[in-house]
C-alpha positions in Angstrom: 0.0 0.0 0.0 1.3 3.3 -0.5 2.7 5.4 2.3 0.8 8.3 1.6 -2.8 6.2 1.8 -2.0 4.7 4.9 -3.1 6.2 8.8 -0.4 6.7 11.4 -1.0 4.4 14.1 -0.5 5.6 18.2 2.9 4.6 19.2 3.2 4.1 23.0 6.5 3.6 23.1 7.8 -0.2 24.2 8.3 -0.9 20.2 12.1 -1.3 18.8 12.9 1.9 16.3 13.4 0.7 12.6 16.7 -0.1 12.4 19.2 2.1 9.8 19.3 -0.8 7.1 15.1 -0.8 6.7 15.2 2.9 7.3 17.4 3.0 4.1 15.4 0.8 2.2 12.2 2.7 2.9 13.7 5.7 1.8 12.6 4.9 -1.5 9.0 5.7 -0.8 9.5 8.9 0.2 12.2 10.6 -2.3 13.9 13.9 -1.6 13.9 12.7 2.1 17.5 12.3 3.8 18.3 9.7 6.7 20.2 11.8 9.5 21.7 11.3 12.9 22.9 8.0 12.2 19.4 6.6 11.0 17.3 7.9 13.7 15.8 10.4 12.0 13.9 11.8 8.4 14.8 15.2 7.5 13.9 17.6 4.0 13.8 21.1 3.6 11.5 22.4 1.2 12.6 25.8 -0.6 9.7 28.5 -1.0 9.7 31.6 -2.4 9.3 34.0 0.2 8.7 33.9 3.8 4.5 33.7 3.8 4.9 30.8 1.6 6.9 28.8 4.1 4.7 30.2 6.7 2.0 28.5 4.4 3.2 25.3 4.1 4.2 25.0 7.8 0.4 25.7 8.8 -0.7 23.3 5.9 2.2 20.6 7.3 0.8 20.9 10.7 -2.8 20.6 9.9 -1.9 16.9 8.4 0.1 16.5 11.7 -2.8 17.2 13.8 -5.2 14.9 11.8 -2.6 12.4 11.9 -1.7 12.9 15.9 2.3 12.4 14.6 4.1 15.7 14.7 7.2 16.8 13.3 9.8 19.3 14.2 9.4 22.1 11.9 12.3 25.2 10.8 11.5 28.2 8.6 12.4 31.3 7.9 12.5 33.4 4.3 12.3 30.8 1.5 12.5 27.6 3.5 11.2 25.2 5.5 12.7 21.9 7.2 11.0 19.2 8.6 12.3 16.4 11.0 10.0 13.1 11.8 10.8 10.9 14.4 9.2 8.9 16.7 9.6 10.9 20.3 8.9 7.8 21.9 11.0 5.0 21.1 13.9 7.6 20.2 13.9 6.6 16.6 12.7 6.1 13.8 8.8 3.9 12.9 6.3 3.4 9.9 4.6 6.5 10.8 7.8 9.1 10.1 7.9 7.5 6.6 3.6 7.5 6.3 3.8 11.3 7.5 6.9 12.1 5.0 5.1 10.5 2.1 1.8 13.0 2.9 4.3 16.1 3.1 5.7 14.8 0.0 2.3 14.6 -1.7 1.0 17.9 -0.2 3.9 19.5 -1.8 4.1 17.8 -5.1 0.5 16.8 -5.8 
C-alpha cells in the first residue's frame, strides 16, 4: 500500500525503532527525504519563495500532523522550511515518520 494512503498508528512507546538498514530501504517511498543522525531520523527542507509561503506550508504541514496525531519538528524562515520526523517515543525512527513524510511529500508535489 502506499505510504501516503496509509493512517499513522499511536505509538506508546515499548516498540524497537526501525533499524538504519530498513530505514534505508524505505527511503525509497518517500524521495527527496534524507536519513540523519545516524538513521534515527527523516529530514527535507522544502525551498519556498518567500517567507509567507513557508509560513503556508508550515500551517498546511501541521494541519496533516494534527489529523494524523504524529508531529514533526518544523524550521522556517525566508524561502524555507525543514522538517524532521521521528518517533519521540522510542527515540527513533517507525512506519509512521515514513507515512507522515510521504503525505508532506504529496501535499507539496501533488
Amino acid at each position: 500500500m502506499n505510504l501516503s494512503a496509509k493512517q499513522c498508528t499511536p505509538c506508546q512507546g515499548g516498540v524497537e525503532p526501525i533499524d538504519e538498514a530498513r530505514a534505508s530501504e524505505m527511503m525509497a517511498q518517500v524521495p527527496g527525504w534524507s536519513l540523519a543522525n545516524s538513521g534515527k531520523l527523516i529530514e527535507r527542507c522544502y525551498k519556498r519563495k518567500n517567507f509567507a509561503d513557508a509560513l503556508e506550508l508550515v500551517n498546511r504541514i501541521g494541519e496533516i500532523a494534527e489529523q494524523e496525531g504524529h508531529h514533526p519538528d518544523i524550521k522556517f524562515g525566508w524561502g524555507y522550511v525543514t522538517v524532521e520526523f521521528f518517533t519521540h517515543k522510542i527515540g527513533g525512527l517507525h512506519e509512521n515518520d515514513f507515512i507522515m513524510a510521504a503525505k508532506v511529500n504529496e501535499l507539496v508535489e501533488p
